[in-house]
C-alpha positions, 0 to 999 in steps of 0.5 A, a space after each residue: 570500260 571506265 574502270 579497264 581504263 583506268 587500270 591501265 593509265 594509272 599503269 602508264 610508264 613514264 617513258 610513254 609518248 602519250 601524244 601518239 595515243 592521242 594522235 591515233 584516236 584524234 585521226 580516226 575520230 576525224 575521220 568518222 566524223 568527216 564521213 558522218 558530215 560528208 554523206 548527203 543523202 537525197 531521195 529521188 522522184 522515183 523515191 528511191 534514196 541515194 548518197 551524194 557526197 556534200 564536197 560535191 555538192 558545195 565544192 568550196 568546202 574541198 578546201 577543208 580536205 586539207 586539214 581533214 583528210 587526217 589519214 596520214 597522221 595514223 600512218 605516220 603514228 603507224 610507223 612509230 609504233 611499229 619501229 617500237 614493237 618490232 624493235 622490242 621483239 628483237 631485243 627479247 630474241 637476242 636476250 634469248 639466244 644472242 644474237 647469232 641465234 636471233 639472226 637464224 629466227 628473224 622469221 619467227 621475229 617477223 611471224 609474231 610481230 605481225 600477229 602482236 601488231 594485227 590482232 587488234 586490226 584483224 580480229 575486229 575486222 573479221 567479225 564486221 566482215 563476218 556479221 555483214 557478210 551473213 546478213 547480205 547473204 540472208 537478204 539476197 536469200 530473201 529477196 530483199 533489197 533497193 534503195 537505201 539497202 543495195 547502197 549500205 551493202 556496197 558503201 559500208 565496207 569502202 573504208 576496209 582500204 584503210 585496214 588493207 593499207 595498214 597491213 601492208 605498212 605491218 608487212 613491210 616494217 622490217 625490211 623498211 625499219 632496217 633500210 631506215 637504220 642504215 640510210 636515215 633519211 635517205 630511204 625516205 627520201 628514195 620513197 618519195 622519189 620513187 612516188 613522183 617518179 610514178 607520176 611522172 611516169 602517169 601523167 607525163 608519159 601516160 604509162 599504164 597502171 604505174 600510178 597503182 604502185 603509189 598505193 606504196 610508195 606514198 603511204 609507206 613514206 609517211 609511214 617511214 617518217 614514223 621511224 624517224 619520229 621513234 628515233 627523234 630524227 624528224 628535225 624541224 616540224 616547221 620546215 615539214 609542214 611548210 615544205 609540204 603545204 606550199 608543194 601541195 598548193 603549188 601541184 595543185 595550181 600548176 599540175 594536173 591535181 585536183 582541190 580535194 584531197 579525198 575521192 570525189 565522184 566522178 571526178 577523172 583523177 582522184 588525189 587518193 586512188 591511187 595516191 598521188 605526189 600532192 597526197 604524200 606533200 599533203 601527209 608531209 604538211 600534217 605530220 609536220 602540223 600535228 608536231 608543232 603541237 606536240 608541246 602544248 599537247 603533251 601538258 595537256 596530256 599530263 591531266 589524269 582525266 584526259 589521259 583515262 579518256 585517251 586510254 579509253 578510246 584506244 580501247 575502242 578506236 578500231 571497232 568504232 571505226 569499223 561500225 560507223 558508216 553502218 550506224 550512219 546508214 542505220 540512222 538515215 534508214 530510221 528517217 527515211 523508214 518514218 517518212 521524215 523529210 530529208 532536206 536537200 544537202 548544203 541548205 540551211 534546213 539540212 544543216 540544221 539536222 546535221 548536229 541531230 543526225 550526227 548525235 543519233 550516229 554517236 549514240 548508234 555507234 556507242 550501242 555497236 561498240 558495246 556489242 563488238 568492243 570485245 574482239 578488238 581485245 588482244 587475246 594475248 600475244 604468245 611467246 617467241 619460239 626463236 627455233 620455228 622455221 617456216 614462220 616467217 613465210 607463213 605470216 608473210 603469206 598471210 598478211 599479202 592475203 589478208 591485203 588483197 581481200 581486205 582491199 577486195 572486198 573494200 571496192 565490190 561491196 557486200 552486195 550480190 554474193 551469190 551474183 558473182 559481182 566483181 570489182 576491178 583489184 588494180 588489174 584483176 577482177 575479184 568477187 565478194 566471196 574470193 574476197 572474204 575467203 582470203 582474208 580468213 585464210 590470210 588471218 588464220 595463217 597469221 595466227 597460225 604463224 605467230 603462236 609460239 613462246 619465247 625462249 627465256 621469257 
């Protein structure tokens, strides 16, 4: 890793925005790290075990979801990065064929944009998807379950959401980015008209499933603001961040909106599923926050040693991310395997084992990332071949399956495969087995689709 590593930040261009490297590791590293602190796990009178969350245990650490709950600042990083690579496929298209030939292979455009933009994700992806789905499987075969195990089957495939969010925000990039081009502002804007329509429609008319459209409309504005940012329109950060902290305080002192800007169990409305008008002021607050620090970040940046370091958990930052509620639940399995006391979460003896628990799931992490690091490599992008047709369809077919297994499969879990357990998808039932089948199908389409060579290249 370190001397992969190095090749590529001695090979940095100029023109790169380090920041949105450090931005995209900081933002996971968040996550995994807020994941790692939340999970509080007891082990009841009939000593079986199971996971709590310590922001409802100890409600007043909600608060910290404001500056924690960082998952908006990927999706705003998202936008940026995409606006480059879409932008740049373009240009070779039209250096191959003019522009008159580009126009008739915008399919073949989009088809290897998603392929560039969803190897990195779907490849790691598939494998975690398909090392669990084995070993799910070979448990139930061998009747082996309960406890701690029954709740790792379930819980460690919540944060695919993320990935399934992710690819929608790929899909959508051209139709969006163009809409960005003509209208500037005015299509964010519309996004986040339409996101408080939503509510409204939800909490003020009490209008059925309105509320699973802001799954959209939420993440894809933030995401849009990641055009604006690639093309220096962001203006003034100052006014983002305090627009947006003041109308998240004020939705959540006056409206139905509760503190916390992660889900909480049992609560009856979540701020994040689905995505709620307090969620999208929330993003609004980060992404202005995260700018106001561009500066003093970006001298930071300019140490040779920092940037190897930010190079080098890019390299990683997915696999990382997709492993670590499995290392985890592999260290509480470890404790509870050796009968070592858990302490009741928020005490002061639990949280003198936080640091060790938290340094075994780094090092845990760090052994499950040197086996599967690999597959988040590219395999290389392929070329652009302008006159395919049919492409375009084909990866769009692919992505939209990929989301909803992806999606699917984050909300019914490993667990019961062969039961046909089902988990609600919006308004439809899915199984772990429909879910896994459509994300390989989606991901093999995508791959399919994106194979081609570029026409003067």
């Amino acid at each position: 890793m370190g001397s992969s590593a190095d090749v590529l930040a001695a090979a940095t261009p100029a023109s790169r925005d380090k920041y949105i490297d450090l931005l995209r590791v900081a933002s996971l590293g968040t996550v995994v790290l807020g994941h790692w602190l939340m999970a509080a796990v007891t082990v009841g009178d009939d000593g079986r075990a199971e996971i709590g969350n310590l922001l409802a245990v100890e409600p007043r650490l909600q608060l910290l979801t404001w500056a924690l709950q960082i998952m908006p600042v990927f999706f705003f990083v998202g936008g940026f990065s995409h606006a480059l690579s879409y932008r740049s496929l373009r240009r070779k298209a039209e250096g191959a064929e003019g522009a008159e030939g580009a126009q008739g292979a915008s399919g073949s455009v989009y088809s290897v944009f998603l392929r560039v933009r969803l190897q990195r994700l779907l490849r790691p992806t598939v494998v975690f998807i398909g090392v669990w789905g084995a070993a799910a499987l070979v448990l139930q075969l061998a009747g082996e379950g309960g406890g701690l195990l029954d709740v790792s089957l379930r819980l460690v495939a919540q944060p695919l959401w993320f990935i399934g969010i992710y690819l929608a925000m790929v899909a959508f990039t051209p139709p969006l980015l163009r809409l960005h081009e003509r209208y500037g502002w005015g299509a964010f804007g519309g996004l986040v008209a339409a996101a408080g329509g939503v509510d409204v429609l939800r909490f003020a008319l009490g209008v059925p499933y309105v509320e699973f459209l802001n799954f959209a409309f939420v993440w894809l504005a933030v995401h849009q603001l990641g055009f604006l940012r690639a093309d220096g329109r962001l203006g003034r950060p100052y006014v983002l961040a305090g627009g947006g902290l003041a109308g998240a305080a004020l939705l959540v002192a006056y409206g139905p909106y509760p503190l916390s800007m992660v889900g909480m169990p049992g609560e009856k409305i979540s701020n994040m599923a689905p995505p709620t008008f307090a969620l999208l002021c929330h993003g609004l607050w980060l992404v202005g926050a995260v700018e106001l620090l561009r500066g003093p970040a970006a001298r930071w940046l300019r140490g040779p040693r920092v940037w190897r370091t930010v190079v080098a958990a890019n390299g990683i930052s997915m696999t990382a991310f997709l492993w670590h509620l499995t290392a985890m639940l592999g260290v509480y399995g470890v404790l509870l395997g050796v009968g070592a006391r858990l302490p009741e979460p928020a005490t002061a003896a639990w949280w003198a084992q936080v640091p060790l628990r938290i340094a075994a799931a780094v090092v845990v992490t760090g052994v499950l990332v040197a086996v599967f690091r690999r597959f988040e490599r590219p395999s290389g992008a392929g070329e652009l071949k302008v006159s395919a047709g049919g492409a375009g369809p084909a990866a769009a077919a692919g992505a939209v399956l990929c989301l909803f297994g992806v999606l699917g499969l984050s909300m019914v879990g490993f667990g019961g495969l062969l039961e046909g357990r089902t988990a609600m998808l919006i308004a439809v039932r899915v199984t772990a087995p429909a879910a896994v089948a459509m994300t390989l199908v989606g991901w093999l389409l995508v791959e399919r689709a994106g194979r081609g060579r570029l026409l003067g290249a």
